[in-house]
ZATITOR-803743 format. One record per residue: residue in one letter; z, x, y of N, C-alpha, C in turn. Coordinates in steps of 0.001 Angstrom, whole numbers, plus 500000, padded with zeros to 6 digits. Example, Ala and Ser with C-alpha at 12.3 -4.5 7.8 and 13.67 -1.06 7.14 Angstrom:
# ZATITOR-803743
  r      nw      nu      nv     caw     cau     cav      cw      cu      cv
  A  507800  513190  494310  507800  512300  495500  507800  513200  496700
  S  507080  512850  497750  507140  513670  498940  507870  512900  500030
# end
This chain:
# ZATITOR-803743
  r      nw      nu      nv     caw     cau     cav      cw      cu      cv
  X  126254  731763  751576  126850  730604  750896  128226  730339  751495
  X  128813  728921  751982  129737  729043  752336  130531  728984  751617
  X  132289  729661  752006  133338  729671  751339  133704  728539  750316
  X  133479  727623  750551  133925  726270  750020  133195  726063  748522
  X  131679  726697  748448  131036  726211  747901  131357  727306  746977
  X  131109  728992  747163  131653  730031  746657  133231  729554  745605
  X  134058  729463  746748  135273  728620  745571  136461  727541  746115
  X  135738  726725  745218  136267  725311  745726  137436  725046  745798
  X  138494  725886  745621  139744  725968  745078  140455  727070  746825
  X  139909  727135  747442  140154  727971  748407  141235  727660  749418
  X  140831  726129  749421  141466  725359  750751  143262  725073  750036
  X  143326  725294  748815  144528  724800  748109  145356  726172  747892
  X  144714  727047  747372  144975  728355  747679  145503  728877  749302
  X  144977  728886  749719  145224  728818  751377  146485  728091  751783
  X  146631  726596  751520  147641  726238  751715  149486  726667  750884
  X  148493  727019  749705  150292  727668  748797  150427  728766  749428
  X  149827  729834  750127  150135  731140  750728  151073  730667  751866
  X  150361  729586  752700  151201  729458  753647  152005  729188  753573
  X  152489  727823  752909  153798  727369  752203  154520  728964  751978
  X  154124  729496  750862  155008  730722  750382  155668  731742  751571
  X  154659  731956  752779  155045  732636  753803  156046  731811  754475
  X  156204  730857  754878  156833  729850  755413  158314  729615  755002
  X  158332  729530  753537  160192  730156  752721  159889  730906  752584
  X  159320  732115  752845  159819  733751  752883  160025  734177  754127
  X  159651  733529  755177  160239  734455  756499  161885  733891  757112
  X  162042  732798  756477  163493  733171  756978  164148  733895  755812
  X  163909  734186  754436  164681  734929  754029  164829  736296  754308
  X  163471  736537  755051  163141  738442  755966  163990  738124  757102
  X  164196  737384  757483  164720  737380  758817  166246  737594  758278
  X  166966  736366  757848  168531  736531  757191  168430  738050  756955
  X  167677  738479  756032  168006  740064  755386  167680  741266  756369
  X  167612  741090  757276  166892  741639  759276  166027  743260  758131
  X  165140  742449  757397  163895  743501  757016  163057  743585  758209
  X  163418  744638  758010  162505  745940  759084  161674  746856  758924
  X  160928  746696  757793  160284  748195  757355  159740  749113  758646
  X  159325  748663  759406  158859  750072  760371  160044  750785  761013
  X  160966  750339  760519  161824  751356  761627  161934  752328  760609
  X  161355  752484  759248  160992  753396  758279  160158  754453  759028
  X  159643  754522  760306  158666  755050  760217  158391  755424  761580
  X  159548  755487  762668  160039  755649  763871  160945  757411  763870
  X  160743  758178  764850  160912  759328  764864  162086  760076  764118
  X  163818  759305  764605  164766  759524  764058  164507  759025  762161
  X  164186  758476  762081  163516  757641  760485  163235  759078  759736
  X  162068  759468  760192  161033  760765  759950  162070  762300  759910
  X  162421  761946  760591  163193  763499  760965  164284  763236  759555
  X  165529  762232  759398  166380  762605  758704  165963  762301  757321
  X  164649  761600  756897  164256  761279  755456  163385  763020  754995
  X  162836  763128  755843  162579  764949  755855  163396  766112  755145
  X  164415  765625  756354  165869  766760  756081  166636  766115  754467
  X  166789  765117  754458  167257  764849  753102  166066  765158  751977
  X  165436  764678  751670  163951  765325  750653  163761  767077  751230
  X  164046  767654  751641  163821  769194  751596  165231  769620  750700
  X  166328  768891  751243  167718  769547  750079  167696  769082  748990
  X  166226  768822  748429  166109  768707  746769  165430  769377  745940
  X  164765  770410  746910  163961  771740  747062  164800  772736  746657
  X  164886  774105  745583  164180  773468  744323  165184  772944  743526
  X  165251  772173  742611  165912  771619  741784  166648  772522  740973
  X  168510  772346  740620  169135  773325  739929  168855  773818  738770
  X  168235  774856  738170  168656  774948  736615  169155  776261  736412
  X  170445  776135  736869  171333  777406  736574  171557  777082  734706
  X  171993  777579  733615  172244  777511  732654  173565  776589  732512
  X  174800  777151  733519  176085  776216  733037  175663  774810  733735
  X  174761  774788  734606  174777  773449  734847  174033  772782  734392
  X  173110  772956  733645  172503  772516  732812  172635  772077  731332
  X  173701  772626  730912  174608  772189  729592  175277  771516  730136
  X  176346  771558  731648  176411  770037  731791  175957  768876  732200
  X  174792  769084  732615  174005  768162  732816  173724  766882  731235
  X  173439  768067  730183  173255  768005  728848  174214  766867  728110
  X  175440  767637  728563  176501  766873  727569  176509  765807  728593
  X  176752  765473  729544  177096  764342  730130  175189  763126  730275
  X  174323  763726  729941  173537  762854  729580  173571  762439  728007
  X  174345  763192  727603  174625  762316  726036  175172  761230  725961
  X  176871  761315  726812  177568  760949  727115  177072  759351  727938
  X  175977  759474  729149  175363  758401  729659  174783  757235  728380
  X  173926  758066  727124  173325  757450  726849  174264  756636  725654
  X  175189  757269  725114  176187  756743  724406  176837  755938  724510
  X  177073  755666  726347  177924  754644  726960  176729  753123  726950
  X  175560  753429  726995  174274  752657  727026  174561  752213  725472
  X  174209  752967  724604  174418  752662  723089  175246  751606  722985
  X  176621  752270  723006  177471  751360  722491  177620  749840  723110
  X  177375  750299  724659  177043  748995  725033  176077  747668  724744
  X  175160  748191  724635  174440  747331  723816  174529  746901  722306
  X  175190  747993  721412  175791  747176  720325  176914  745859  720313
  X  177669  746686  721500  178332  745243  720995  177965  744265  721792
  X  176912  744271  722993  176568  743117  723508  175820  742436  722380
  X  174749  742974  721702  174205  742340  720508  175407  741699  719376
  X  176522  742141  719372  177757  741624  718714  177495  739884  719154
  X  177812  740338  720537  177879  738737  721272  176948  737678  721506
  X  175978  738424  721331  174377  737683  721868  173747  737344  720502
  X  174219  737851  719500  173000  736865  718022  173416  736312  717830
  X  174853  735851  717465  175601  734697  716984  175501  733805  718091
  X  175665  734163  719432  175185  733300  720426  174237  732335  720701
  X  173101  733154  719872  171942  732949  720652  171526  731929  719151
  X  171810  731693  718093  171378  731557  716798  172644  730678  716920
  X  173539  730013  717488  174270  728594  717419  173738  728205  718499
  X  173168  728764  719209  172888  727774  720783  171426  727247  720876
  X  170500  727661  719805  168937  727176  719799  168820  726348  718864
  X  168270  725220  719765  167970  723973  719282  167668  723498  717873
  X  166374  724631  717856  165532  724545  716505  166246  725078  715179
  X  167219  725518  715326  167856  726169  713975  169443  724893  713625
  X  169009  723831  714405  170410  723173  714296  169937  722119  713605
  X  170871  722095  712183  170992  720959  711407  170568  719521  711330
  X  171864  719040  712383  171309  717950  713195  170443  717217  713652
  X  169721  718289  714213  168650  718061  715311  167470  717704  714441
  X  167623  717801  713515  166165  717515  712249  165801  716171  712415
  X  166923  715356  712414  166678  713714  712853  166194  713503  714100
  X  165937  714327  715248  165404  714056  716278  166448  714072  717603
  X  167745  714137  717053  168587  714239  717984  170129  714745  717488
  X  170346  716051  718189  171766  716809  717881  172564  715871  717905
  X  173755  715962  716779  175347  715547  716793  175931  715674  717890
  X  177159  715047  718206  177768  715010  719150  178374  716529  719283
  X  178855  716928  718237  179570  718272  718128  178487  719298  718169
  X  177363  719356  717493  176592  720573  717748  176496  720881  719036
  X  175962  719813  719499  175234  719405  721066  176367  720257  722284
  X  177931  719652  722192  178932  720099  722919  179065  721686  722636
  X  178918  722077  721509  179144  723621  720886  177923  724131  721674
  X  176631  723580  721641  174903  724349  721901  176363  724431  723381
  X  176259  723171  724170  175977  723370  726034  177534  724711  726238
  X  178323  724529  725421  179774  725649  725739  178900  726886  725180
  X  178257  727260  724799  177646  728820  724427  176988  729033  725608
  X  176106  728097  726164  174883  728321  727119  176051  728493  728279
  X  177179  727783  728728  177860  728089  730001  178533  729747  729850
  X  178755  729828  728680  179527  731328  727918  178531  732396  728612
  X  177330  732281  728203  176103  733112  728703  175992  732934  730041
  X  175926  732046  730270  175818  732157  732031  176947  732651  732676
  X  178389  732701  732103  179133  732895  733001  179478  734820  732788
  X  179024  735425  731668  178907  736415  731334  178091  737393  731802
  X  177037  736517  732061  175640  737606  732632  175591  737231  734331
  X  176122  736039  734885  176137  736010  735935  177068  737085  736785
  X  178111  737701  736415  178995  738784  736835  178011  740174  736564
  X  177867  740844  737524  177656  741909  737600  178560  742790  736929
  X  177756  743822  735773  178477  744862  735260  178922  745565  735899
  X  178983  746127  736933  179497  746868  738269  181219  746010  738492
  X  180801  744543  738552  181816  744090  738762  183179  743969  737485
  X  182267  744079  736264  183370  743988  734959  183418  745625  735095
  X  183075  746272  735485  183652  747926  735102  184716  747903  736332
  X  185151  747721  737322  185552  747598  738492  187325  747193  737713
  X  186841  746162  736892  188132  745457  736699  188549  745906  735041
  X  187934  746395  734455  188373  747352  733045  188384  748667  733375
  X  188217  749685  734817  189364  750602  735095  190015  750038  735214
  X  191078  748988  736065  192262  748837  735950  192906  748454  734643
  X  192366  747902  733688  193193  747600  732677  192878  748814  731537
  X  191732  749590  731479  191759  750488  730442  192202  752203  731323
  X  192070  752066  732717  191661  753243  733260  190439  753933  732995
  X  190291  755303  734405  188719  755752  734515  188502  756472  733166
  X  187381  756012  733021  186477  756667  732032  185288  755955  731066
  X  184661  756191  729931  183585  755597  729346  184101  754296  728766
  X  184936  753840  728787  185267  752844  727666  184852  751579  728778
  X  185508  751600  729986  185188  750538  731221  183559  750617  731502
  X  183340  751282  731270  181453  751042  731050  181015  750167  729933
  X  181349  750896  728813  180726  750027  727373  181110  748584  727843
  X  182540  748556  728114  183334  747046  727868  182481  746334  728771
  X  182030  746863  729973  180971  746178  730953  179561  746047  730879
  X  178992  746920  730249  178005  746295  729727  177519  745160  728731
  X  178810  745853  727697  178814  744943  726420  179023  742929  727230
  X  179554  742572  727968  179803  741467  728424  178715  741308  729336
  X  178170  741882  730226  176393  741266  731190  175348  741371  730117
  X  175707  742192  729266  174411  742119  728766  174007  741199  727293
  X  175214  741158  727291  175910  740240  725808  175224  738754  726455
  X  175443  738598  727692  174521  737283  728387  173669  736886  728505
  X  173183  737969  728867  171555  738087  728673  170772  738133  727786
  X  171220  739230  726505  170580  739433  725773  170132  737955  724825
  X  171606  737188  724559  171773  735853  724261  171100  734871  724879
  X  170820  734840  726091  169823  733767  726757  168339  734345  726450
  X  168199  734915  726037  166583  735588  726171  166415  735648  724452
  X  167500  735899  723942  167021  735505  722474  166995  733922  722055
  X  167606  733639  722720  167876  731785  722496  166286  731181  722805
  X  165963  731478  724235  164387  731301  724732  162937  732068  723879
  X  163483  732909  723702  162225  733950  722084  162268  732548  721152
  X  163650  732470  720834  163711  731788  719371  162921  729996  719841
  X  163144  729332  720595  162868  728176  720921  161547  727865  721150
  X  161113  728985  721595  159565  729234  722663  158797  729199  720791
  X  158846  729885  720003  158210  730149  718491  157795  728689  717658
  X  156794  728965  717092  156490  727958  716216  157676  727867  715335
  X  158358  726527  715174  159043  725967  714527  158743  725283  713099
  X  157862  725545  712624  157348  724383  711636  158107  725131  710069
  X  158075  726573  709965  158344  727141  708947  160158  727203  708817
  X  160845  727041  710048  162384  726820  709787  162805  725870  709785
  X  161745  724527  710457  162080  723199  710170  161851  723126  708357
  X  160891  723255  707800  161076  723301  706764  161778  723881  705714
  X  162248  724979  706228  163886  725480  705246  164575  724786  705397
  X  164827  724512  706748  166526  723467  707385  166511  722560  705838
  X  164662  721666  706334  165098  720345  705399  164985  720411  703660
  X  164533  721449  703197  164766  722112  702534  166336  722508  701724
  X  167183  722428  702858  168482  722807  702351  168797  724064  702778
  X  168248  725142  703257  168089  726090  703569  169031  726225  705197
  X  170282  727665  704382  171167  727472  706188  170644  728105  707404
  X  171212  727845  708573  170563  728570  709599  170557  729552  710117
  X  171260  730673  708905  171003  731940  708818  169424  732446  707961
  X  169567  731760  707215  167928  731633  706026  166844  731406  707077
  X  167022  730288  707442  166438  729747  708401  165364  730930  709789
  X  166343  731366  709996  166049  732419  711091  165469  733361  710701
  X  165980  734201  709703  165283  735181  709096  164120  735317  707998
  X  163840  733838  707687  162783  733962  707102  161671  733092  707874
  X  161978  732127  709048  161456  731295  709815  160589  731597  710857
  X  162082  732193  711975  161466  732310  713511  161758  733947  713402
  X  162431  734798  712827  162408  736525  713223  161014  736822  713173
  X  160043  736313  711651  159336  736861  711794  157919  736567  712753
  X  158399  736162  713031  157258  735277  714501  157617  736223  715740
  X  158774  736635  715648  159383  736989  717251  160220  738111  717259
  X  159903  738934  716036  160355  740296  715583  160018  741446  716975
  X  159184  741391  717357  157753  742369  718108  158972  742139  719620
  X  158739  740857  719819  159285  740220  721071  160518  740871  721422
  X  161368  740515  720554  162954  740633  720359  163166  742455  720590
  X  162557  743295  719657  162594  744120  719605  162814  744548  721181
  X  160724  744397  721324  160424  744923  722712  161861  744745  723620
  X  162241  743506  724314  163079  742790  725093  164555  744366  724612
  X  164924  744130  723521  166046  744778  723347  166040  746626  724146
  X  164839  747163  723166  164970  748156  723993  164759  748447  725121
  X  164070  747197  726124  164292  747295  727365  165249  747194  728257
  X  166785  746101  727473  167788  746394  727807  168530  747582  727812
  X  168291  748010  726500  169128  749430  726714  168840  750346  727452
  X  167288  750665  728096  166936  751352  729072  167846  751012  730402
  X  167912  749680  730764  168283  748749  731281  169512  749350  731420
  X  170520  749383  730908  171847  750143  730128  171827  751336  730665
  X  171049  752001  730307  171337  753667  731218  171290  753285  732435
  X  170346  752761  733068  170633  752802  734432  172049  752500  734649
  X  172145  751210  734188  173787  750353  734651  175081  751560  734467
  X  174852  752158  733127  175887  753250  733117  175836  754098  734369
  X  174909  754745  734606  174556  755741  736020  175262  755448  737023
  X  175031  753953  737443  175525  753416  738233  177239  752943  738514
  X  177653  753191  736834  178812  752773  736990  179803  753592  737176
  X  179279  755047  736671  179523  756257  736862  180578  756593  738256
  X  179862  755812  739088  180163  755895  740414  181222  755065  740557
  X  181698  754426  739929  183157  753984  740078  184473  753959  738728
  X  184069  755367  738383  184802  756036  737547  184810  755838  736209
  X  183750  755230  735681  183052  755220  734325  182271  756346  733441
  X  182393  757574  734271  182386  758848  733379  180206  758719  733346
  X  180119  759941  732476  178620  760065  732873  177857  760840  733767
  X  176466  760698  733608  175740  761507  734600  176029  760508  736351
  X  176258  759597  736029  176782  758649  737260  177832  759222  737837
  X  178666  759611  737375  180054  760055  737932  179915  761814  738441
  X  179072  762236  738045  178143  763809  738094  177179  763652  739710
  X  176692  762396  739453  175600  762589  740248  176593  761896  741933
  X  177522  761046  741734  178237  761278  743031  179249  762081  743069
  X  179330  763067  742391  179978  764305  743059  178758  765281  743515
  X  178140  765023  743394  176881  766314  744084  176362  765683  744844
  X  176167  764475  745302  175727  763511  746523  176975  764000  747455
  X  178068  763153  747243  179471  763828  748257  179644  765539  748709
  X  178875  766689  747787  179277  767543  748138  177701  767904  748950
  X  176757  766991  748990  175162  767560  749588  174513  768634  748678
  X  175011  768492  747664  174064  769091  746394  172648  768956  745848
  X  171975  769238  747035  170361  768407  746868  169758  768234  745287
  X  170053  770210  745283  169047  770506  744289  169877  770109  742850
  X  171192  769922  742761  172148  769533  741419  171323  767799  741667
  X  170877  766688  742539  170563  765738  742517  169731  765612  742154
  X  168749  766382  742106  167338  766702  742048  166975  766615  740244
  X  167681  767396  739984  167736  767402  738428  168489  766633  737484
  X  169136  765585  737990  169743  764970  737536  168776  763354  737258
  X  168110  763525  738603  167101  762161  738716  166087  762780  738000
  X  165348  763747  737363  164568  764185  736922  165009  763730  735459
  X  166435  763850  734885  166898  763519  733665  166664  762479  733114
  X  166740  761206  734667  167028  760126  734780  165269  759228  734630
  X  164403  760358  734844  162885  759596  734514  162399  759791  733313
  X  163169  760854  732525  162704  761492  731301  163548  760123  730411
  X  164480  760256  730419  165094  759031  729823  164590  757328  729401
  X  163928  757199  730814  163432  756023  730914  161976  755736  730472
  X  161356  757183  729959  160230  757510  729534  160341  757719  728371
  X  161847  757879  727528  161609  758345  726067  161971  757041  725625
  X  162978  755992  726307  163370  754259  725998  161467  753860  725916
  X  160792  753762  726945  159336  753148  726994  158349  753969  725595
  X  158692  754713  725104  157773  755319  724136  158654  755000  722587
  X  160085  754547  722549  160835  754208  722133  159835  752507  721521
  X  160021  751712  722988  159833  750718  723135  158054  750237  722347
  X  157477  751340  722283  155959  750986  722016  155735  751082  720882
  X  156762  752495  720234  156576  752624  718970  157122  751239  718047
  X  158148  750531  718416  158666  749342  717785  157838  748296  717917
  X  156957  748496  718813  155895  746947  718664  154769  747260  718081
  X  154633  748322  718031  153281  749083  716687  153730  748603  715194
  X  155060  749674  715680  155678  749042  713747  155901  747809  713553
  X  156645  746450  714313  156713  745522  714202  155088  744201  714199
  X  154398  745038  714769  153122  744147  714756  152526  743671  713351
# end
């Protein structure tokens, strides 16, 4: 049977691949991706020698209590960060969606809501568009090194995000049950919580604790420029060629991201 007849949809298919290859090779090219030189002799030899100094992994006792306390410490900096990004992101996200605004019941926002919705949505963009790397960078200098220039940096990228993605949960939901509080009389705190949460409870949830997983990493990472943590642990044993102290540290670092995902499942069981 020929192709065509098999699936008629082939020749259109065919053409979006190419298209797609077509803006993707100059962006391989700009980025001079190379994967085979992954896989060229000098390649082989020093990815070898680095993966053998992780052979076997440390678990002396003192380093392992600090391993301990300073993965508390990681996940605390994750915590708090995400509390107060959620500080920033519900009130955000719950003046900036459409469907919970007063106004808008007539078919078209006030002049003032409307200006308030588009200044939240630039707030969020200009918040989450900065890399937390880059707000921890600049709260050591004003707080100095340690955990607090983490939280303060997360709490602001993720305060962006979290707010644009709850704004889109809340908008994306059947509306019919908070349109009818609004007109009702009902404020757009009522509104939400008896309207659209429970439609998008499961959602919200899920999304959240994926940020905070989200969050450990970013802490880890920030670690490395003097934000305290298993980040700030794990490049001092990189700088000193501490395979096997690395070794166990990234081992910490999968267990973590495995207890956030079992975290994450149990809340959409209970929320279902």
């Amino acid at each position: 049977m020929p192709l065509k007849d098999r699936d008629p949809a082939w020749s259109g298919r065919l053409l979006w691949i190419a298209g797609a290859m077509l803006l993707l090779w100059p962006a391989l090219v700009a980025s001079e991706f190379r994967p085979w030189r992954l896989f060229d002799a000098a390649s082989r030899a020093s990815t070898g020698q680095f993966l053998s100094a992780f052979f076997p992994p440390e678990i002396g006792p003192d380093f392992l209590r600090l391993v301990a306390r300073e993965t508390w410490r990681t996940v605390a900096i994750a915590t708090a960060g995400i509390t107060l990004a959620l500080v920033l992101a519900v009130p955000a996200a719950l003046l900036s969606t459409r469907v919970l605004s007063i106004s808008a019941l007539s078919g078209r926002m006030g002049r003032l809501p409307a200006a308030l919705r588009r200044l939240l949505r630039w707030v969020l963009i200009v918040l989450r568009s900065i890399p937390e790397l880059v707000w921890s960078l600049v709260f050591v200098r004003v707080v100095g090194l340690g955990p607090t220039a983490g939280v303060l940096a997360i709490a602001l990228t993720y305060g962006g995000m979290l707010g644009k993605v709850y704004g889109d949960i809340l908008e994306s939901s059947d509306t019919q049950a908070s349109r009818a509080l609004l007109g009702n009389g009902a404020g757009r705190l009522q509104a939400f919580c008896y309207g659209l949460l429970p439609q998008g409870a499961a959602e919200l949830a899920s999304y959240t604790v994926y940020r905070w997983e989200c969050a450990i990493r970013s802490s880890v990472v920030l670690g490395f420029v003097g934000a305290g943590g298993l980040g700030q642990m794990l490049d001092t044993s990189t700088k000193m060629f501490a395979g096997g102290e690395v070794a166990t540290m990234l081992i910490v670092f999968v267990l973590l991201v495995a207890l956030a995902d079992r975290v994450s499942a149990w809340l959409r069981g209970a929320l279902a």
